[in-house]
C-alpha positions in Angstrom: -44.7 14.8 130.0 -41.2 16.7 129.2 -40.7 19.9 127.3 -38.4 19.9 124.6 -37.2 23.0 123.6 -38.1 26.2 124.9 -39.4 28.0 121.6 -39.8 26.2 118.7 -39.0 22.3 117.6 -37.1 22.2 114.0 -37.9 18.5 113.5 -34.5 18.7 112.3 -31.9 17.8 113.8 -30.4 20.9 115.6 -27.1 19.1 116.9 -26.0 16.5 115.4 -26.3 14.5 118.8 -29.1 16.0 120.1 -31.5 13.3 120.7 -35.0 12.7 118.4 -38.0 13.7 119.2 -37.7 13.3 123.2 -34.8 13.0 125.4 -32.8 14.9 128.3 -30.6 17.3 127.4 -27.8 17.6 129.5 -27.6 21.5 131.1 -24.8 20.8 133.2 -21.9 19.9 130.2 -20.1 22.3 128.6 -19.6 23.1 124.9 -16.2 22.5 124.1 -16.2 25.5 121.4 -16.2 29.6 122.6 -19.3 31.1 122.9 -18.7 32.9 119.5 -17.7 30.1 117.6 -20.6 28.2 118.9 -22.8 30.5 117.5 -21.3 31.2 114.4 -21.2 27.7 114.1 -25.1 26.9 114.7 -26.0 29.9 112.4 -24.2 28.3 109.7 -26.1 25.0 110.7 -29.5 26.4 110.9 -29.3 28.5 107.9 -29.1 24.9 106.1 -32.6 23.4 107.8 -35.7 22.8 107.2 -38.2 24.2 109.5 -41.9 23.0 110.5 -42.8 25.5 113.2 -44.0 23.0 116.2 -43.3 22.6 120.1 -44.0 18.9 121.2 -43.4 16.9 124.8 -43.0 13.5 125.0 -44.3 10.7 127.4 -42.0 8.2 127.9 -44.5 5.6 129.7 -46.5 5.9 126.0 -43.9 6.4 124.2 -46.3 9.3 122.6 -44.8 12.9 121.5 -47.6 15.7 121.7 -47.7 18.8 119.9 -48.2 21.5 122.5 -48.3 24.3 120.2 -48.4 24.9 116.5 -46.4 27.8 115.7 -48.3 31.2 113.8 -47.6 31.2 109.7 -45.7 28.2 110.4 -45.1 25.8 108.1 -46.6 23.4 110.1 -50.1 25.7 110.5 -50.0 25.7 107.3 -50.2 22.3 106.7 -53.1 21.4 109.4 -51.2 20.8 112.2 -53.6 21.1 115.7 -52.7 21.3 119.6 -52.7 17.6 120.9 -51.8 15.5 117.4 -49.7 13.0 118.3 -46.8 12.1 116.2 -47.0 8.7 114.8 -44.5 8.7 112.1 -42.1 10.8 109.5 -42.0 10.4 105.8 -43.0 6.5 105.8 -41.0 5.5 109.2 -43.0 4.9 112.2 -42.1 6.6 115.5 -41.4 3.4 117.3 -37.8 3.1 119.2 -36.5 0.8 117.1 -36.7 3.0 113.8 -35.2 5.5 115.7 -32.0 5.8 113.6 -34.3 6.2 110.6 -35.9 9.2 112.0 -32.9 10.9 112.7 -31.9 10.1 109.0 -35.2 12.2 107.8 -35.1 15.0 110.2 -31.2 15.2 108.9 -32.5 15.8 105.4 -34.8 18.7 106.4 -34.2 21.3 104.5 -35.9 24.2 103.4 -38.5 23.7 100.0 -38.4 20.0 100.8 -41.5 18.0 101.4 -42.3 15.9 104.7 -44.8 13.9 105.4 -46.3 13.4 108.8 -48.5 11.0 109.7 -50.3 12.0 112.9 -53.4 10.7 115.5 -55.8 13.3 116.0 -58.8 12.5 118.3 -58.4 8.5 117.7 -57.9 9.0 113.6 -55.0 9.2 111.7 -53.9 11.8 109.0 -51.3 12.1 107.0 -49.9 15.9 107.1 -47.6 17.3 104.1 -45.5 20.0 105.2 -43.4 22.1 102.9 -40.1 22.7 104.9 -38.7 26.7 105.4 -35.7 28.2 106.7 -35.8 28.8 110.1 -36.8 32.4 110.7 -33.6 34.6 112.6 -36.0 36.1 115.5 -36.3 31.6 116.6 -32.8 31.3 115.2 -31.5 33.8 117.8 -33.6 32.3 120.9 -32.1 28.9 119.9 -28.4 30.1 120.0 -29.3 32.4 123.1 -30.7 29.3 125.1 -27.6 27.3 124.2 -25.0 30.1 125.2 -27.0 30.3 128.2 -27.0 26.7 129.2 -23.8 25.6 127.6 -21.5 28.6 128.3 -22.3 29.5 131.8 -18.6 28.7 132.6 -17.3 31.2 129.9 -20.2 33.8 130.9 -19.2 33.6 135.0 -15.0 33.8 133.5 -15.8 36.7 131.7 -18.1 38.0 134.7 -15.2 38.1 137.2 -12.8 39.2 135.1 -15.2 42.9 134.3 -16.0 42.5 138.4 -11.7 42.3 139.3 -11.1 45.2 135.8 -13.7 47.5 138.0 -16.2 47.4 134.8 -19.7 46.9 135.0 -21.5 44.2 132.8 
């Protein structure tokens, strides 16, 4: 299995690109913005999302995405989410590949006070999960835009490194 996201899955789309519910990212790209417009940029964006509060991994032999952990007062906590349901679909669309474009439709509607409905396998049984959507706290907000400074800027972060190192400042 593959982890996601280091903190906290939206079920939203977080970039516009960034892939469903599994995928690879791709640490070694850079983002074309500056680290500061990036993050302006993706606090603008998240303020606008819904949030469930879930971690997940994904097998791709299955084809099965996992939740690993369910966050505290979450959204998703709240709505009866447990460790180990697997995700079977997302406001009446399956989570097969082919619907995939469909998926990425609903998570793009997220937002917060909207309703979604989750239908998920939980020890062989299925449930249907209703989860009423909330902005995305700031202290998860922040670790998002920290990891993707971290992993997208790393060219602009060493610049800026050698350029205090040559000035005689220290970081």
């Amino acid at each position: 299995m593959k982890k996601l996201l280091t903190t906290t899955l939206t079920l939203a789309l977080i970039i516009p690109v960034m892939p469903l519910w599994a995928g690879d990212e791709k640490k070694d790209s850079q983002c074309p913005e500056t680290a500061a417009a990036c993050a302006e940029a993706m606090k603008e964006q998240f303020s606008k999302r819904g949030w469930v509060g879930i971690n997940m991994d994904y097998d791709k032999e299955t084809h099965a995405t996992v939740i690993s952990n369910v966050v505290a007062h979450s959204p998703a906590e709240k709505a009866g989410f447990e460790k180990g349901d697997i995700l079977r679909g997302l406001n009446g669309v399956d989570d097969t590949e082919e619907n995939e474009k469909l998926l990425k439709e609903q998570y793009a509607s997220f937002s917060p006070g909207r309703t979604a409905s989750f239908k998920v396998e939980r020890a062989g049984k299925m449930l249907d999960l209703e989860v009423e959507l909330e902005s995305i706290p700031k202290s998860i907000m922040a670790q998002w835009i920290g990891q993707h400074v971290m992993d997208y800027h790393k060219a602009e972060a060493e610049l800026a490194k050698n350029t205090d190192e040559e000035s005689g400042e220290s970081p």
